[in-house]
N, C-alpha and C positions, 0 to 999 in steps of 0.2 A: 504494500500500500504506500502510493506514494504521499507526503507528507505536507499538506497546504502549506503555502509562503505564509508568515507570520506578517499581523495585519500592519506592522512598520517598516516593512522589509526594506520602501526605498532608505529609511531612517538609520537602521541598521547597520546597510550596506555602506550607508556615507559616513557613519561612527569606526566601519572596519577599515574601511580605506584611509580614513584618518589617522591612524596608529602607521600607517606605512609600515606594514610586519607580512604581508604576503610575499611567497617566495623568497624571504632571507634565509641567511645562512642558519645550520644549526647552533643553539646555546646552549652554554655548560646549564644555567641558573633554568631554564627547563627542560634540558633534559633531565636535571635532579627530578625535579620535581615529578616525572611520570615513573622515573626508578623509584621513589619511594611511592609513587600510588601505587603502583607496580606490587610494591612490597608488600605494602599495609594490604592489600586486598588479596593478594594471594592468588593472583592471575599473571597467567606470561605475557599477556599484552596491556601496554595501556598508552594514551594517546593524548597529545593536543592540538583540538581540531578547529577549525577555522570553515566560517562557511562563506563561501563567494557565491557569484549569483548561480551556476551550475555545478561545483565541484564542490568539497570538502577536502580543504589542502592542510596537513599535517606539519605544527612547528616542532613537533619534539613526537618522538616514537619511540618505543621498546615493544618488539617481539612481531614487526611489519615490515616490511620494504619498502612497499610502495612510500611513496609523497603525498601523494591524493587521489581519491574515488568520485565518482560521481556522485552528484547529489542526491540524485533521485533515488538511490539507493541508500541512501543514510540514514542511517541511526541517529546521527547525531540530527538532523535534519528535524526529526522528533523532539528531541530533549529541549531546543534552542524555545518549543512552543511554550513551555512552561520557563517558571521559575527558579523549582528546587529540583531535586533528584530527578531521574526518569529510572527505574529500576524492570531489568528483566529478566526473570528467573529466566525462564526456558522459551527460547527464541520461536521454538519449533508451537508452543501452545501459545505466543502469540498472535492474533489475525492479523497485524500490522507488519510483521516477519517471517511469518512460516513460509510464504513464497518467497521471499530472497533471497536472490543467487548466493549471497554471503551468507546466508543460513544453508541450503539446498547443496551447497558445492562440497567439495571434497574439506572435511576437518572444520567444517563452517560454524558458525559463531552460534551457540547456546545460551553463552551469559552475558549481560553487558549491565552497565551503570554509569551514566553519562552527568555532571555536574555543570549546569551552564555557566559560563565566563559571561555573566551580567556587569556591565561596565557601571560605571559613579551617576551614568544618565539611564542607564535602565535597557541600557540595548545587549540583549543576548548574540555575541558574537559569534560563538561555538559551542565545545566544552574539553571537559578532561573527563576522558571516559577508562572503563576497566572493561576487559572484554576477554572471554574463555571461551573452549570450545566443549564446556561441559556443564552441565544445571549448576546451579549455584544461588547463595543468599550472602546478605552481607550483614556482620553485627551490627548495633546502633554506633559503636565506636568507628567499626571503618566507613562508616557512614558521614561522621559528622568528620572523620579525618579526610575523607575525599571532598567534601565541599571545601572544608577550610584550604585545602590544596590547588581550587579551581580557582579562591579567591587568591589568592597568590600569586594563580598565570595573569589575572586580569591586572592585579594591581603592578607587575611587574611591566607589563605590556605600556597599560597606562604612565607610569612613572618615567620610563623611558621616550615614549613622545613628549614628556611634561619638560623633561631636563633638557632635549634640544630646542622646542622652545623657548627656554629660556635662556638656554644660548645666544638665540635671536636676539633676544629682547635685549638683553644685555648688549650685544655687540649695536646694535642699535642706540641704545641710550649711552654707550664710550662713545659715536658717533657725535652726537647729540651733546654732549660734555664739550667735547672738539672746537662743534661751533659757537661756544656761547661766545667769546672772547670776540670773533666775527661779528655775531647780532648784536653785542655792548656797543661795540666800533660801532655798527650800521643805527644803531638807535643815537648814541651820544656823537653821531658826527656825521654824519653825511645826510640824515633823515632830522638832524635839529632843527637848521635853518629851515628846511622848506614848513615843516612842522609850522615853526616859532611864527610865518608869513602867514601861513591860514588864520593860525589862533588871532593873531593881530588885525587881517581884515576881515574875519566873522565875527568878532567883537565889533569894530566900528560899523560896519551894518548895520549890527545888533542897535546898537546908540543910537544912531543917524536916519538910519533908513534907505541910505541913500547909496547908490552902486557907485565905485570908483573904477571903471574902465581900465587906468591903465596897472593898478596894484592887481586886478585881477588878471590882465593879461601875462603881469610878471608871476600870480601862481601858478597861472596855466602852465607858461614855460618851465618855472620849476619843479610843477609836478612832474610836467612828460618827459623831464629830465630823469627823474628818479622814480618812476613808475616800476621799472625794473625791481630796484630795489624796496619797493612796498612789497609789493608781490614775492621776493623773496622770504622777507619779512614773517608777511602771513602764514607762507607756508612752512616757515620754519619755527615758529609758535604753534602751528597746528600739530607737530609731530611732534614736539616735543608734550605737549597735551594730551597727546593719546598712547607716548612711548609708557609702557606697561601697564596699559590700562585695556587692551586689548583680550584676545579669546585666549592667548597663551600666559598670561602674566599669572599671579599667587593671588588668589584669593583669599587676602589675609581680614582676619578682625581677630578681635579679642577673643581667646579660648582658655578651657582649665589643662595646665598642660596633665595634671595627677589621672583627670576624667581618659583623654586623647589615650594617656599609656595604659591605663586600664583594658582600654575597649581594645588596644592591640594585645596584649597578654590575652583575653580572653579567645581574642582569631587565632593564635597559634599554641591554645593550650589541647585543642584535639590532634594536631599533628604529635604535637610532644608527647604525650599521653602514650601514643602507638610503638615510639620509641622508650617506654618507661622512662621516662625523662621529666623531673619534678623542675617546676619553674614556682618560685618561691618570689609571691607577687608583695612587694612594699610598698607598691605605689599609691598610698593611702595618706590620709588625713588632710592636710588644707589647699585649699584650692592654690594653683598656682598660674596666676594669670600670665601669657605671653603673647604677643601679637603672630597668626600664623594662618595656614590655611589648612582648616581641618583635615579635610578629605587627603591631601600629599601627604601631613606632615602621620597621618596614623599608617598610611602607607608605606612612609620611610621606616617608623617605626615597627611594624608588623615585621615588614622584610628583614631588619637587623634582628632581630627576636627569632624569627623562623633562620638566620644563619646561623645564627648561635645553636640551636637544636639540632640541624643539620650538621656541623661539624663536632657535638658532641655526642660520645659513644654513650650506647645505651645505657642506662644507669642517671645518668649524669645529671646535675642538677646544673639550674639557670636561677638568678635571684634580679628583680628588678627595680627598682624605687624611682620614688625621683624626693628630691628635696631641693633644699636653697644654697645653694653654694655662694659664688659672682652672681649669680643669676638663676632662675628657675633651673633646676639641672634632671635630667635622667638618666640612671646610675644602670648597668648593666654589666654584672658577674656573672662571668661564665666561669665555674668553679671545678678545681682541679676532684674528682674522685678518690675516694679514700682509699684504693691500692694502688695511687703512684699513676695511673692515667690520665692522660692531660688529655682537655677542648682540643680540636685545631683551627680555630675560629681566629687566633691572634694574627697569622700571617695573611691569613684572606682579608682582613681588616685593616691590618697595614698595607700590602699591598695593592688591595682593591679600595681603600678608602683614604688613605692616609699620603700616601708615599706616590705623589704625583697620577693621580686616580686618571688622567686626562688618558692615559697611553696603558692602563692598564689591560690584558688581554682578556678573552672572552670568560672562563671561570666565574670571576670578581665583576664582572659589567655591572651588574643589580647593585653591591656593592656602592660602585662608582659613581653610580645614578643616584642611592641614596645620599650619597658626598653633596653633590652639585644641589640636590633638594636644600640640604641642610645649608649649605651656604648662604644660598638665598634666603634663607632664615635668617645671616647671621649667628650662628648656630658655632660655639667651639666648641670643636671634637677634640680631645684627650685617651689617651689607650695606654693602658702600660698591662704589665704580663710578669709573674711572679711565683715560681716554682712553688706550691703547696697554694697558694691561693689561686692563681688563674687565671684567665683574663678581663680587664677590665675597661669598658669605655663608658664616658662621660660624655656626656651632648648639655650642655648651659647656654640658654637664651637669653638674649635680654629679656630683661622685664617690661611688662604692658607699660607702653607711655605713649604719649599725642603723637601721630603721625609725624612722620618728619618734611620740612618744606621739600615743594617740589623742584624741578629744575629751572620749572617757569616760575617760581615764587626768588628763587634764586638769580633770577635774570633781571625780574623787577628791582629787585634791592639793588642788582648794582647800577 
């Protein structure tokens, strides 16, 4: 049965293409992530799938070859209608799959469980599916661990369109820095006099009543002199007006930074779980206000939370807080196990976050992408690593205060 177009699909399809993630290369940060659904579920195949307007094209796979199938054949095609799970015990007593070929064929698919990649606007993209070629069920543990896992591909997906973004934006507003010193010059010097001519014969009008011919004829002249330069003017007050105030910039306000780490400890306490993996949550007691954009900055947070568990062996424990340090701070121990085994979360964190994060290779990218988040914050990161303790990183923000001036409030003063 083929699988109706969901009723947003042109919506969908323009939130997909927006991520520019069709047809890239493979990555380390998910292909993790299908080895451990992989894992957690107890299936040889699991998948992250992507749906275009006829295919379903694969960013990360274990236990397939192919890249991508056709759509009309998809499971996943199914899963994207809803919101939460799509779960199939047995393919073959499904009506939706007993005829397809991927069921019908030789070693053909019996079990599947498909988690939709619902993006921050609501558009289901694909999913992270688990898939067997024998009946099966899944506990409520590998259950809530394979959603928490789907959120994961989204937020990683997203985060990384968010960071060159802001790239943009950035290199746009050092742009923009550039010129002020230009548009100071062009306001206090080339644009005063003709300026200073108007204001002085639209006041005498004003008085009088009465037209002066040739004062006029000389603003004429002067304007069509510098008409060029108004018109630069404008337009360069216009850009700087709208340099980060656009669809890529942070959508920052005032948030509780204690509530933001909470809500990520809670997203990646069903992966940790799977891993026996205690995360030992402090992020309690007073609010701690700092200027940010909710939605990135619990993303960033998830994803360093979800690396810490990933690189720590089973057993292992994770502790989180946040308190007051310089500045609101979130405190994250990754702790050494009490027979002498260590996290290996330090050197991904150095080298993927720390240590010139710009050129770091694909493993650490998510990593890297969390860096460039945090900066835009304002955000200092601190990491140290300490035989029988562990390792440990610090993220301290400034503290909630009044916006700061803009670059055009900055151009009026001088």
């Amino acid at each position: 049965m083929k699988a109706p177009l969901p009723d947003n699909e042109t919506d969908r399809l323009a939130a997909l293409y927006s991520l520019d993630i069709l047809d890239t290369q493979p990555e380390q940060d998910f292909d993790d992530i299908v080895a451990l659904a992989s894992n957690v579920c107890g299936t040889p195949m699991s998948l992250v799938t992507l749906l275009d307007t006829d295919r379903q094209w694969f960013k990360a796979r274990i236990g397939m070859e192919d890249t991508e199938t056709d759509r009309d054949v998809s499971f996943c095609a199914h899963a994207v209608l809803g919101k939460d799970l799509m779960v199939v015990p047995d393919a073959t007593k499904d009506r939706r799959f007993a005829d397809n070929p991927h069921v019908t064929g030789p070693d053909g698919i019996r079990f599947y469980a498909g988690a939709p990649l619902v993006t921050t606007d609501g558009f289901a993209l694909g999913t992270l599916c688990v898939v067997d070629n024998v009946p099966r069920r899944l506990d409520i543990e590998q259950l809530q661990a394979l959603r928490a896992l789907a959120r994961q591909v989204t937020s990683q997906m997203e985060l990384r369109r968010h960071a060159v973004a802001l790239a943009n934006t950035t290199a746009r507003l050092q742009e923009l820095e550039r010129r002020k010193d230009d548009l100071a010059g062009l306001i206090g010097g080339d644009l005063r006099a003709p300026l200073r001519l108007i204001g002085s014969y639209l006041e005498k009008l004003g008085q009088t009543g009465h037209h002066d011919a040739e004062t006029a004829d000389l603003i004429g002249r002067a304007t069509a002199g510098h008409i060029r330069s108004f018109l630069d003017l404008l337009h360069h007050l216009t850009e700087m007006a709208e340099a980060g105030f656009g669809t890529e910039s942070l959508h920052m306000r005032q948030i509780d930074l204690t509530r933001i780490t909470q809500r990520a400890v809670e997203a990646v306490r069903p992966i940790a779980a799977t891993k026996q993996i205690w995360i030992l949550n402090q992020a309690g007691g007073p609010a701690l206000p700092i200027i940010a954009d909710p939605v990135r900055l619990e993303q960033v947070l998830t994803h360093l939370l979800f690396a810490a568990v990933k690189y720590t062996p089973s057993g292992g424990r994770v502790r989180v807080g946040t308190e007051i340090e310089s500045g609101p701070a979130v405190r994250l121990d990754d702790m050494d196990l009490p027979d002498g085994m260590r996290p290996e979360l330090f050197p991904h964190l150095y080298y993927g976050a720390i240590a010139n994060p710009a050129t770091v290779p694909g493993p650490d990218r998510g990593l890297a992408v969390a860096k460039k988040i945090l900066d835009a914050h304002h955000a200092t990161v601190a990491l140290s690593d300490r035989p029988g303790d562990g390792t440990s990183l610090h993220v301290v923000f400034p503290s909630a205060a009044p916006t700061p001036s803009t670059l055009l409030d900055d151009l009026i003063a001088a």
